[in-house]
N, CA and C atoms as a LAMMPS dump frame, in Angstrom:
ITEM: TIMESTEP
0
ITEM: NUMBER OF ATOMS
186
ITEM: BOX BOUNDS ff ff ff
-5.0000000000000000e+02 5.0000000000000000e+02
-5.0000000000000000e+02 5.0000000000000000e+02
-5.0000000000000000e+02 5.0000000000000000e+02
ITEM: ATOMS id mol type element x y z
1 1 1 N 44.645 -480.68 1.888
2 1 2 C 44.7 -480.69 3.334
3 1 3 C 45.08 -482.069 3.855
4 2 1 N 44.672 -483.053 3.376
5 2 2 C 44.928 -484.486 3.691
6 2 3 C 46.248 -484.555 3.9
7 3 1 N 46.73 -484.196 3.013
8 3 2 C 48.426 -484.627 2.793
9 3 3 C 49.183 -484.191 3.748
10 4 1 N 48.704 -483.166 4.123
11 4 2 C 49.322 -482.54 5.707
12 4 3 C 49.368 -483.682 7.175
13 5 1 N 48.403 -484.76 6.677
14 5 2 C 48.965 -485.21 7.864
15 5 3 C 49.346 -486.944 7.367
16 6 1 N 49.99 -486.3 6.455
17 6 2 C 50.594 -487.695 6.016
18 6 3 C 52.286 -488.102 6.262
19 7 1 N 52.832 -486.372 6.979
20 7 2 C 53.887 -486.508 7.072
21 7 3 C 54.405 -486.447 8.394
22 8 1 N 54.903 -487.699 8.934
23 8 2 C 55.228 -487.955 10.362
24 8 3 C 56.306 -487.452 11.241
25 9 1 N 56.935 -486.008 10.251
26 9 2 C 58.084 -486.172 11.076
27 9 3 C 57.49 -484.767 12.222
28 10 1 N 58.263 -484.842 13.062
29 10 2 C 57.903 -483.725 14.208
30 10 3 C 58.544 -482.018 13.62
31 11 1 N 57.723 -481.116 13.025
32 11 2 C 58.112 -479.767 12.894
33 11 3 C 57.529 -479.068 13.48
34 12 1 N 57.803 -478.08 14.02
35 12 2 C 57.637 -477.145 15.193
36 12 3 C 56.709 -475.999 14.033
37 13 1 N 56.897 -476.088 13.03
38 13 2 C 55.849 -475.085 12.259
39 13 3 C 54.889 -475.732 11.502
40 14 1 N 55.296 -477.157 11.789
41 14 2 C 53.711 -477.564 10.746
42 14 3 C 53.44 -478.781 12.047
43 15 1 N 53.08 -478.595 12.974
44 15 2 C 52.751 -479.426 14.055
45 15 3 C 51.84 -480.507 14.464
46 16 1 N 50.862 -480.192 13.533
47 16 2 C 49.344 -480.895 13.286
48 16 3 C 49.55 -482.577 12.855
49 17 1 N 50.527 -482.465 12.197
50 17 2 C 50.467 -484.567 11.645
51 17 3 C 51.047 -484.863 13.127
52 18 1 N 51.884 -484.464 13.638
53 18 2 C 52.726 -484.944 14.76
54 18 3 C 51.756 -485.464 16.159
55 19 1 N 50.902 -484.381 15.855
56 19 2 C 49.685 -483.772 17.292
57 19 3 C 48.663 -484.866 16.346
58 20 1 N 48.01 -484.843 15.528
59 20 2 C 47.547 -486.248 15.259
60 20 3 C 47.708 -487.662 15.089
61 21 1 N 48.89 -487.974 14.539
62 21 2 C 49.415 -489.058 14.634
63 21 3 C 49.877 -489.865 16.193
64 22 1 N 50.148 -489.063 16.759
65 22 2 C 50.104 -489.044 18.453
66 22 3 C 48.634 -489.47 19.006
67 23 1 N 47.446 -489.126 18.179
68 23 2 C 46.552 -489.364 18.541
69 23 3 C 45.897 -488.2 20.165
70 24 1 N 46.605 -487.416 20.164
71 24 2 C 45.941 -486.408 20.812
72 24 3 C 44.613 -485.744 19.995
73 25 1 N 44.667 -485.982 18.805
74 25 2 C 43.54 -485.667 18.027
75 25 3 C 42.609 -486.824 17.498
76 26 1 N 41.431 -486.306 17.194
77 26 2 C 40.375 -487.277 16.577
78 26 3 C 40.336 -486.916 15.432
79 27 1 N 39.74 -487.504 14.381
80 27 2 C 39.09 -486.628 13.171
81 27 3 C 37.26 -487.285 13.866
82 28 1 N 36.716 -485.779 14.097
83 28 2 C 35.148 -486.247 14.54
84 28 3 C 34.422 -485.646 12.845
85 29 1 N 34.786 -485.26 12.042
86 29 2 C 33.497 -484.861 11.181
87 29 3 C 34.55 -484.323 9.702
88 30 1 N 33.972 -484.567 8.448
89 30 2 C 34.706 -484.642 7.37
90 30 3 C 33.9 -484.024 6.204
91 31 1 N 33.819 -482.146 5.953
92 31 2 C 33.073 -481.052 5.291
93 31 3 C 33.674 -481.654 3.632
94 32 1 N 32.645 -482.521 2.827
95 32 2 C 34.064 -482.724 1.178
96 32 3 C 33.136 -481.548 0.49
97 33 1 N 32.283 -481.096 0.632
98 33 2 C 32.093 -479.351 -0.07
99 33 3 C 33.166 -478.683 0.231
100 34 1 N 33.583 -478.386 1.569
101 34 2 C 34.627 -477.337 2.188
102 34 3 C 36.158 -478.288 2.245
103 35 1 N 36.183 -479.341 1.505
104 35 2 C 37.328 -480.273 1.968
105 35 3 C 37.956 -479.97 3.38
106 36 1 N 37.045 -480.017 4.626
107 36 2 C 37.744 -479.377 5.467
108 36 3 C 36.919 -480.705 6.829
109 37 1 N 38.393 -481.271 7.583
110 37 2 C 37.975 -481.916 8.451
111 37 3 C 38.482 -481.059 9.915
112 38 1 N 37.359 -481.838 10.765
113 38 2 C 36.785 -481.931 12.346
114 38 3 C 37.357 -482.138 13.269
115 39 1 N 38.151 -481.334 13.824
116 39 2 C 39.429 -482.484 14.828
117 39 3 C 38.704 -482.191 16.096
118 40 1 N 38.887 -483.287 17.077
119 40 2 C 38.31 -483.287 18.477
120 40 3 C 39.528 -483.765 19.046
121 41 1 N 39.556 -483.741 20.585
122 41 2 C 40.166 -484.854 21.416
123 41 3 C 39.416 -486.263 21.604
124 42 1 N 39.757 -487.229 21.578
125 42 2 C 39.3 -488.695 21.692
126 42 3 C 38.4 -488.71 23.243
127 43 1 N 39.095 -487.841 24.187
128 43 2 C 38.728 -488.211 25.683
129 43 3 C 38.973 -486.991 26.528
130 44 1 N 38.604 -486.971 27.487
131 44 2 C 39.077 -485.836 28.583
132 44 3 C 40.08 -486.026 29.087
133 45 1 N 40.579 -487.142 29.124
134 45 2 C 41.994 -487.336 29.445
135 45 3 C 43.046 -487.047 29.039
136 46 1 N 42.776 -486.826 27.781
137 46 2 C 43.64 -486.335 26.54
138 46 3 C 43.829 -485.261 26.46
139 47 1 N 42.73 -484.518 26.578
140 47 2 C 42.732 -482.983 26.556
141 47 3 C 42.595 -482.539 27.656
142 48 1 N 43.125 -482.828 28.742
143 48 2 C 43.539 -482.182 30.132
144 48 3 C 45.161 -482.305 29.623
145 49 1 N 45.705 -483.484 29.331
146 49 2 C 46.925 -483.73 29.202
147 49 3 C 47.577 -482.816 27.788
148 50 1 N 47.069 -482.467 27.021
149 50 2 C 47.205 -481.587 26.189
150 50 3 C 47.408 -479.851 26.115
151 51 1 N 46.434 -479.66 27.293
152 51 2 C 46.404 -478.33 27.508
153 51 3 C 47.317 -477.758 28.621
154 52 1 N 47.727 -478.92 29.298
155 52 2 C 48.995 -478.795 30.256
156 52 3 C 50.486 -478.881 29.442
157 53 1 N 50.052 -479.687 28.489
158 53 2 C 51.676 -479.551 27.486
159 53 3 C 51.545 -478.029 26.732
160 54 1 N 50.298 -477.434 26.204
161 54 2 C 50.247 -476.329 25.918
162 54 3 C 51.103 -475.342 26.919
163 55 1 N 50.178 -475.553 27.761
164 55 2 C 50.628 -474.806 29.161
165 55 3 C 52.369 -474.744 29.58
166 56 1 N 52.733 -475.681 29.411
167 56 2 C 54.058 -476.202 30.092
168 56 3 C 55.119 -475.236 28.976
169 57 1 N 54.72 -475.427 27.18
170 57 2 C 55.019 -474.58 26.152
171 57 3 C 55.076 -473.326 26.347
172 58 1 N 53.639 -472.884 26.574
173 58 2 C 53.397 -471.559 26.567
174 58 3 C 54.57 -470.386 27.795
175 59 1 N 54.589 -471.134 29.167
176 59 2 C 55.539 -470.262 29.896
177 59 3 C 57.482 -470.477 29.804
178 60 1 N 57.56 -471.065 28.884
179 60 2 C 59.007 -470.532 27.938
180 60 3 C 58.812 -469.765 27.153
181 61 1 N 57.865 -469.727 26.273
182 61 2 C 58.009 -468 25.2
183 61 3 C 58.388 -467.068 25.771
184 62 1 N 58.984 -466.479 24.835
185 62 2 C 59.113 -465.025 25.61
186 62 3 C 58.449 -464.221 25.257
């Protein structure tokens, strides 16, 4: 799972290093039984501004 966000380039199907490395994400908590980490937003600022880029995404789909 790590390695997934080791790669910086921007893909529209693996989106997560891009959306972290951006720092719209946190890592808040790190499961090494479940190798499985915690993502948060850093701030409310972030994630107002996030869910409006969602938003802004979401009404072009068709």
């Amino acid at each position: 799972m790590a390695e997934q966000f080791i790669d910086y380039r921007a893909d529209m199907e693996r989106p997560l290093p891009m959306i972290f490395q951006s720092r719209y994400l946190t890592i808040k908590d790190f499961d090494r039984s479940m190798n499985l980490f915690k993502l948060d937003f850093p701030n409310d600022e972030v994630k107002r501004g996030f869910v409006v880029l969602l938003a802004d995404y979401r009404k072009w789909e068709p």
